[in-house]
C-alpha positions in Angstrom: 0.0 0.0 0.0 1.1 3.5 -0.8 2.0 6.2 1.9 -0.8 8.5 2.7 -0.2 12.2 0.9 -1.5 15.5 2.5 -3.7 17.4 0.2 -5.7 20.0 1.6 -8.9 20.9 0.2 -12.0 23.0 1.3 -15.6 21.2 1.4 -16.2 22.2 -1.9 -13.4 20.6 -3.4 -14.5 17.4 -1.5 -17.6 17.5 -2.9 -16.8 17.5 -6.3 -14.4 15.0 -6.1 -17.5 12.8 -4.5 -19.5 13.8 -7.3 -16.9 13.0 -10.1 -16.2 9.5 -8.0 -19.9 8.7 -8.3 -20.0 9.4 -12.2 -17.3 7.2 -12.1 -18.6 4.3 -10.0 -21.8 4.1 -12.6 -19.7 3.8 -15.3 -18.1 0.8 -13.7 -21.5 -0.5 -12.7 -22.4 -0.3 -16.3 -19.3 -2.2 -17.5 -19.6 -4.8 -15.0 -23.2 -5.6 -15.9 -22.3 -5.3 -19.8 -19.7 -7.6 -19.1 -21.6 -10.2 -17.5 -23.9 -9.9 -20.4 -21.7 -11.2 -23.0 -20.0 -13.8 -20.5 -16.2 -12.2 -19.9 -15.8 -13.1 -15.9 -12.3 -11.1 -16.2 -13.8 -8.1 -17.0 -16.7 -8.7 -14.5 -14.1 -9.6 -12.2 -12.2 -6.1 -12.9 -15.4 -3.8 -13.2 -16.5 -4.9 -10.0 -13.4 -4.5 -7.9 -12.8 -0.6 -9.2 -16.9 -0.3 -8.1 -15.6 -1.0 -5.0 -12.8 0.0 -4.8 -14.3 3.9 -5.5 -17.4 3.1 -2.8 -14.3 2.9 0.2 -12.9 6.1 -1.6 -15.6 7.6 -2.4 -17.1 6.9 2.0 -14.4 7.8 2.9 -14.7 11.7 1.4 -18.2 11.8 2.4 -16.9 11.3 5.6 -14.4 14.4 5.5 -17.5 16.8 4.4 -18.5 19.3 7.0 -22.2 19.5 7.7 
């Protein structure tokens, strides 16, 4: 695993990164399930594990955003 970097951003900043991430995520979603469709379990396989992949990331912003 990679050392943690310090990047400050404002709310904002977080915020649109969570929205870009969720853009993201269905895009994934869609893959995954277009995937399975025509039968390739690798690509299922990798879809599915950058979906979740960007959920942890994605929590883990929300998290960070100030009421």
């Amino acid at each position: 695993m990679s050392e943690p970097i310090n990047v400050p951003l404002n709310s904002d900043e977080i915020e649109m990164l969570v929205d870009a991430l969720e853009i993201d995520l269905e895009g994934y979603i869609e893959s995954a399930s277009a995937a399975k469709e025509s039968g390739n379990r690798e690509d299922v396989q990798t879809f599915t594990e950058a979906a979740k992949r960007i959920q942890v990331l994605k929590a883990r912003l929300e998290d960070l955003i100030e009421d």
